[in-house]
N, C-alpha and C positions, 0 to 999 in steps of 0.2 A: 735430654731424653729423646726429642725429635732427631736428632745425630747419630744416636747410638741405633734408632729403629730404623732407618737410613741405611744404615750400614749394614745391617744385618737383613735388611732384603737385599742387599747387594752382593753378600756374600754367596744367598741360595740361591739366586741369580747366577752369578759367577759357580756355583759348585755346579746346578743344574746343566750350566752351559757347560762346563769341563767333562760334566757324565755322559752327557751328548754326543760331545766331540771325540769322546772314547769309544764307539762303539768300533767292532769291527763286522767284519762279510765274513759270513760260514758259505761259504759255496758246494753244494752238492750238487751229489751228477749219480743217480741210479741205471744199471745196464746191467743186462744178462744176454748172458752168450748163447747162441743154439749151438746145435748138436756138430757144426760144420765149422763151427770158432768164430761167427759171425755177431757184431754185436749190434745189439735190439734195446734201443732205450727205454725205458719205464717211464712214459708219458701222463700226463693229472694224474700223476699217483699222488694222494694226501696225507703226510708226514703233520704229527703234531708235537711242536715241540717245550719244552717244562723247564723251568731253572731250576736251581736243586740246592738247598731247599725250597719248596714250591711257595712262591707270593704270588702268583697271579695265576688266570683261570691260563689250558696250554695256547699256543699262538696256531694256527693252522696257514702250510703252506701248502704248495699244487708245484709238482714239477710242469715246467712248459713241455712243449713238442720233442724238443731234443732228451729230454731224462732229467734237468736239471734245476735246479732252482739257486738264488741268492736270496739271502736274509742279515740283515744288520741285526746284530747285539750287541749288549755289555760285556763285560769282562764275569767269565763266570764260568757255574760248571753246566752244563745242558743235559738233559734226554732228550733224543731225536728217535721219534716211534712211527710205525704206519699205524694210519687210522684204520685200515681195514688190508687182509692179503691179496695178496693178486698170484694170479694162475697164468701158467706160460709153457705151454707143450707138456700137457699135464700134472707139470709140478705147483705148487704152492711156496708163496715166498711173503716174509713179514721182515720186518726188522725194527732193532732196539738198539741203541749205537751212545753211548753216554761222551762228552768229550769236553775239555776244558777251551775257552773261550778266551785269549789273552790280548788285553790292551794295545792297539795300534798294531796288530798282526791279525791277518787273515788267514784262516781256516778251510780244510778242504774234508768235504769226507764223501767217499764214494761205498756205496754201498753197492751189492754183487751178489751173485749165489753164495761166494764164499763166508759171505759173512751175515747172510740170511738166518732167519729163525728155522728151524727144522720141525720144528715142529705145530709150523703157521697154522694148518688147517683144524686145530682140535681149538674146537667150540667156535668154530666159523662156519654160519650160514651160508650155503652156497649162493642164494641170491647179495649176500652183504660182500662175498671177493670181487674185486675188480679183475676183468677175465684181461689180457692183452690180448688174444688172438682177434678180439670183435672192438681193439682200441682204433680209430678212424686215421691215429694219428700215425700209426704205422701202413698205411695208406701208400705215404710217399715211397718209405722206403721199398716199398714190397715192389711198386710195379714204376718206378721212377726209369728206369734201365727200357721201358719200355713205350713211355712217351718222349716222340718228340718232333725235333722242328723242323716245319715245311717251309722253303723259300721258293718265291716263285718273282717274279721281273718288278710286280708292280703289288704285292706284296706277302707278309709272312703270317703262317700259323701255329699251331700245333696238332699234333697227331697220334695215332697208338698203333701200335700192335700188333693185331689179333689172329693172324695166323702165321706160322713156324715156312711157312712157303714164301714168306714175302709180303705180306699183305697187310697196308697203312689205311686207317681211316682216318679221314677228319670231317669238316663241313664243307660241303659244293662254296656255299658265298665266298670262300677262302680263294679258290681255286680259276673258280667263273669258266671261261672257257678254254681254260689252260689246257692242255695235252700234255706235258711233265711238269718237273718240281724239281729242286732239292730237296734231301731229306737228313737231317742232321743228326744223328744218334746220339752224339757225346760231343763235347770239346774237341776231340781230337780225330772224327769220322763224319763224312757226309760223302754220298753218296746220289748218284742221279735215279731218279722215278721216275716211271711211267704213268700215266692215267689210265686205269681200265675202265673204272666206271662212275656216273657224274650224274645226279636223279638234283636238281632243283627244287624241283617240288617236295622231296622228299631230305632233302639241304645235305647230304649225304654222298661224299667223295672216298673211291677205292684206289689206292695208288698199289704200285707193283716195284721192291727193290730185288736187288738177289740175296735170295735167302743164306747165301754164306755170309752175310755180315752181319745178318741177325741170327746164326745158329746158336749161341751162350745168353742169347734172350728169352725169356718167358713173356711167348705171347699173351695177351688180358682175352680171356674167356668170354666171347658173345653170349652163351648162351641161349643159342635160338632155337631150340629143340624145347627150352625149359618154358613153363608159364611166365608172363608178365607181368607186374605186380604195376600199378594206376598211383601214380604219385600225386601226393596234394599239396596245394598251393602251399604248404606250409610246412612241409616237413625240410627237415635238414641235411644236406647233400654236399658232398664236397667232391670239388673239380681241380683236376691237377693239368697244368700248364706248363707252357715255357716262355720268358722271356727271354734274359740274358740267362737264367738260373730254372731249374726244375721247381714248382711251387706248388701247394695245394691251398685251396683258398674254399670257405666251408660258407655257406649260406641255404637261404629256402629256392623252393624251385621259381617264386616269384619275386625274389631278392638275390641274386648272384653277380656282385658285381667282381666284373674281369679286367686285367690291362690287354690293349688292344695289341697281337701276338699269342695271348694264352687262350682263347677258342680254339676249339678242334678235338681238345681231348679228353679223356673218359669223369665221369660224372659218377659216383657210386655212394649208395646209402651209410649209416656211420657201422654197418652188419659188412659192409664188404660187396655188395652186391652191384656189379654192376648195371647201370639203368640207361645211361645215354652219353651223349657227348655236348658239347657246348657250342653256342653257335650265336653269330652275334645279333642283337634285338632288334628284330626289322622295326623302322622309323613309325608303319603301324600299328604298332604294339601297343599295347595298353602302358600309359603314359606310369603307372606306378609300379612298372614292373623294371628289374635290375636292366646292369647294358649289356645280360647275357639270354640267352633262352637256353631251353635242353631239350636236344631232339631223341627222340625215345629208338632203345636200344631194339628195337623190334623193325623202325623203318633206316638201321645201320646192316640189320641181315638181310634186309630185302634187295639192298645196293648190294651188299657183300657176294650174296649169292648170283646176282648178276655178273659182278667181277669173272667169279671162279667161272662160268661156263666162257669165257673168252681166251683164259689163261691156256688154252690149248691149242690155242691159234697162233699166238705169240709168245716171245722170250722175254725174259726182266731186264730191264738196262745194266751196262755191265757193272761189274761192283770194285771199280776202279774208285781210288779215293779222290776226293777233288781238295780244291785247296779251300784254307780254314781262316779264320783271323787269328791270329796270336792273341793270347790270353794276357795282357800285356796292364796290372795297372795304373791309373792314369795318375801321370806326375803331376796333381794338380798345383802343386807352389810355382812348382819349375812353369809350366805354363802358365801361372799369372805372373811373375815375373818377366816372362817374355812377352805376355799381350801389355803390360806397364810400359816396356822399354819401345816398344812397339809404337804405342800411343796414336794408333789410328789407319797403321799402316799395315794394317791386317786382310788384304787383298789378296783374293787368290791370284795364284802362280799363270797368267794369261798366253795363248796363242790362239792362233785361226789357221782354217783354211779357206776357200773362196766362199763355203757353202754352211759352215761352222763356227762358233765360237768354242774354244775348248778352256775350261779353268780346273787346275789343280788342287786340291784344298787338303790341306792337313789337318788334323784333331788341333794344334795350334789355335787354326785359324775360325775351328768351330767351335773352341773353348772360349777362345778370345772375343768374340761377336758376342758370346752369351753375356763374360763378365763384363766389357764394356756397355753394355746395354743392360745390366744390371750395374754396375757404379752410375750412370748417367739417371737410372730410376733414382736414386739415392739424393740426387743433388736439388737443393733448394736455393732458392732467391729472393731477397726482401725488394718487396714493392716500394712506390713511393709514401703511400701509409703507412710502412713498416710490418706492414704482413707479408705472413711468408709463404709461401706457393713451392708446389714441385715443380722441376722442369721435368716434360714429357722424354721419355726415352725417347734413343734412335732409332729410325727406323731399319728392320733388317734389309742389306743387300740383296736386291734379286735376288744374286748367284749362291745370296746365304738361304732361301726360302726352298725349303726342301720339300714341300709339298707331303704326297703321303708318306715318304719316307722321314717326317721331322724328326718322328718318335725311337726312329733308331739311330738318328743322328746325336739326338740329345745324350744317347747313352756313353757319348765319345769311342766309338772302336778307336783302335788301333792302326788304322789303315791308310792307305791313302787312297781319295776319291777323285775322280775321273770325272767331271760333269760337262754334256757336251749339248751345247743350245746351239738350234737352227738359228742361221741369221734373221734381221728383221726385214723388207723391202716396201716399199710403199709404188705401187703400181701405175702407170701412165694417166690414165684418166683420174684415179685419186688425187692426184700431184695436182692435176688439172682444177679438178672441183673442186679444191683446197686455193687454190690458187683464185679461181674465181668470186669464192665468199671473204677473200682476204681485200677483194677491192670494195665489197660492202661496209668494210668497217670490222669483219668479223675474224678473228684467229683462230685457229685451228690447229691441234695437234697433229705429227703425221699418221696417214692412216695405213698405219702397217701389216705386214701378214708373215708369214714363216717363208724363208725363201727355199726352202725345205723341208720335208718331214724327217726326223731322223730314223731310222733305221737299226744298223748296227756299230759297232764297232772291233775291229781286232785291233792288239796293241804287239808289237817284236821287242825282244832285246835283242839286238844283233840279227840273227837268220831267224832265233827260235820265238815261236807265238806264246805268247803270256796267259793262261789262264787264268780270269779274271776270280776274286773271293765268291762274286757277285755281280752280274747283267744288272744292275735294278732298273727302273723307267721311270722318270719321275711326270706323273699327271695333272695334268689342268684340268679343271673341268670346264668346258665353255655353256658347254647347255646340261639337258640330262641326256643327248642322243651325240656330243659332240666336243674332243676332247683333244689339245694340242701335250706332243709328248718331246721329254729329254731323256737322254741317257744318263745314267749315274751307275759309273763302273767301278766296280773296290776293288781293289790289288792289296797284297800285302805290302808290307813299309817300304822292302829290298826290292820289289815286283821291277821298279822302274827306275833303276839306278845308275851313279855316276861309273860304276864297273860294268856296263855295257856298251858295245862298240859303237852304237847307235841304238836311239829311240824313236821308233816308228807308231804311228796308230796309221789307221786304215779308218775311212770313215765312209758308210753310206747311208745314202737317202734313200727313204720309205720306198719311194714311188720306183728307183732304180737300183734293186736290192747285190746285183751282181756287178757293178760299176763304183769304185771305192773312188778317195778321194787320197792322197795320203800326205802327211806333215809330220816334218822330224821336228821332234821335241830339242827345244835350242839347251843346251847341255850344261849353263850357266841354271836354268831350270832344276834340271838334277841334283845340281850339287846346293841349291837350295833345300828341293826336297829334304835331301839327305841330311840336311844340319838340323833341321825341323822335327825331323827323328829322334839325331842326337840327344834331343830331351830325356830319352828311355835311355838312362845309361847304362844299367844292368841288363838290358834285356836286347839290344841292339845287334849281339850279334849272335842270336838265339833262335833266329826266324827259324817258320815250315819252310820246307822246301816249295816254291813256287813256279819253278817251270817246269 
């Protein structure tokens, strides 16, 4: 008897898990098109859906941001219904979609005008439709074409829009005392900026490009003619950014946490309204507030309108294109298999001049740091008691410690970087009074100083000057009023290559900005670089144009 009841929880056991393991994915994806063929996805729309015939009460699902939603079921037949219609450039849209569900096969069902209810709106309460024009989540898409990204030496933001003549805002803290910018539009445009106008206090930067490269742009609407409306701590605000990728990220105006890059740009209620921009949360702040602030749209006009009375004094920079990174994704196997074979020997590509140290570094060499120092977190050791302990990772290489630039380091571009550190020198009487505490008994490390400030850099291929992705600067801080600096230059992969006649940089000190230093890159160098690339096999011989 106990055998047979054994066995027959075994089998519902075994059936249940078989019923399980059979379910498949309905994937749905809601979109309607405007007027121009443009498609607009149907965002928290709530779809409820029934098995037929009905055993249980319906399941309710929410499309995400994008239109779409997935749902695991059984094998069966469904109704897939809106719970309520949604309105979209005056129309009304419902749908009812019945569909058969089969065993170990995935299902798609897209629903559209075409295949909408026509006749949604009878016995629908206007407050019960969901409107799309006031959905937040079309947000991105409406004005995404109109933020974007500010580079500047020592570091990057984001920015908007707002007028059809040229004219970018984002946060002063971005910019500091900057006098231009890069300004990125897209993937495939960036362009150089001016600064016209820069309020501090007011945290509020007006940059100037030329307007023929934003003329297919819809500027984002200040409204500084219109009343202001007084935001509270509490309400819900979403702010769109850039890192690598355009993003909108939705929070209170006392909880908006940002990644550091996506400050600078526009801030708007879930009605559409714009209210401010984003700016990052001075170290004063009230310790429970996100690691963004919003600076209200009221003290962006007061900058703005500063700008324009200048803009008749001078021209926008020209609207030449500069060069971009290649969009290039990262071969991660391929490069851990080469930081394996490696095994330690992941040293940037070295030369000098009298006055410089200069190191070469490939996304190899910054992917390789990372996983090496992440297997070495991983490794443990039995003690003499038989407990077992981590070993401490490695520590990173100077010439790996990217300072404010870590965070775009970490993203691996595509690129190759240029990093160029002042030598070290330890000066006469140092040596000395080092020298003399060493006969007390005492050691002492040397006491060193920059034997330069750095400056700039140009780099040639052959005659012609390389224009670099990127100037960046990478900073030390030594006090709060005092701060030692390197170069960190991007080039694209091909920028500095074994098909040039010679590689030249040009190198000057802070202090003597018109007196260069110069050192041909030894060409054994190159052809390193270039095998280091070779990892991106599809894409290798694809590059932007870089000279």
């Amino acid at each position: 008897m106990l055998r047979t009841t054994v066995l027959a929880v075994v089998l519902i056991i075994a059936s249940r898990t078989a019923t399980a393991q059979a379910t498949s994915t309905l994937h749905i994806k809601i979109v309607l098109a405007e007027a121009g063929g443009a498609a607009t996805p149907v965002a928290r729309h709530a779809l409820l859906i029934s098995d037929n015939p009905s055993t249980t009460a319906p399941r309710l699902v929410t499309t995400g941001v994008d239109g779409s939603a997935d749902v695991k079921l059984r094998p069966g037949n469904y109704t897939i219904e809106s719970d309520r219609p949604v309105t979209f450039r005056g129309k009304t849209y419902q749908w009812t979609q019945t569909l058969d569900i089969v065993a170990g096969r995935d299902s798609v069902l897209e629903l559209s005008a075409k295949n909408a209810d026509s006749d949604a709106r009878v016995g629908a309460a206007v407050e019960q439709t969901q409107s799309l024009e006031t959905e937040p989540s079309l947000l991105l898409p409406r004005w995404q074409d109109s933020v974007v990204s500010l580079w500047t030496p020592t570091t990057r933001a984001s920015g908007f829009l707002v007028d059809a003549r040229g004219l970018v805002v984002t946060h002063q803290r971005a910019l500091g005392t900057a006098t231009s910018a890069e300004v990125q539009l897209s993937p495939s445009v960036k362009v150089a900026a001016r600064v016209l106008a820069s309020d501090s206090k007011r945290d509020v930067a007006v940059l100037w490009i030329d307007p023929s490269v934003v003329a297919a742009v819809k500027p984002v609407p200040l409204g500084c003619a219109e009343p202001k409306s007084t935001l509270g701590d509490q309400q819900e605000i979403f702010a769109i950014g850039v890192r690598r990728e355009k993003e909108m990220t939705s929070g209170t105006v006392t909880e908006l946490l940002l990644i550091h890059g996506e400050e600078g740009g526009p801030v708007f209620t879930a009605d559409g309204t714009l209210v401010g921009l984003t700016s990052r949360a001075d170290k004063n702040d009230d310790a429970k507030r996100g690691t963004s602030r919003v600076v209200s749209v009221a003290d962006a006009c007061e900058v703005v309108g500063a700008a324009e009375k200048k803009m008749a004094a001078t021209t926008p920079p020209p609207a030449t294109h500069l060069p971009i990174e290649p969009d290039w994704p990262v071969p991660a196997e391929a490069f851990k298999q080469a930081a394996a074979r490696r095994a330690g020997s992941l040293t940037p590509y070295q030369m000098s001049s009298s006055t410089f140290d200069v190191a070469f570094i490939t996304p190899i060499m910054t992917y390789g740091a990372q996983y090496q120092s992440e297997q070495m977190s991983k490794r443990t050791r039995k003690t003499k008691d038989s407990r077992t302990i981590e070993i401490e990772p490695v520590l990173v290489r100077p010439v790996m410690d990217f300072g404010n630039w870590s965070e775009y380091i970490e993203d691996f571009p595509s690129v190759l970087l240029v990093r160029i550190t002042p030598k070290q020198v330890e000066g006469l009487w140092k040596k000395v009074a080092r020298g003399a505490v060493l006969t007390q008994g005492v050691a002492l490390p040397p006491l060193t100083r920059a034997k330069a400030g750095f400056g700039r850099m140009r780099a040639f291929c052959g005659d012609a000057e390389i224009t670099p992705v990127h100037p960046f600067t990478v900073e030390h801080r030594l006090s709060d009023t005092d701060a030692a600096y390197e170069g960190l230059y991007v080039f694209a992969p091909d920028a500095l290559s074994p098909s040039c006649a010679s590689v030249k940089l040009v190198l000057y000190a802070e202090k003597d900005p018109e007196r260069g230093e110069t050192a041909t890159v030894d060409p054994r160098i190159l052809q390193q670089i270039a095998q280091d690339f070779a990892l991106y096999p599809s894409q290798r011989n694809e590059n932007p144009a870089t000279h």
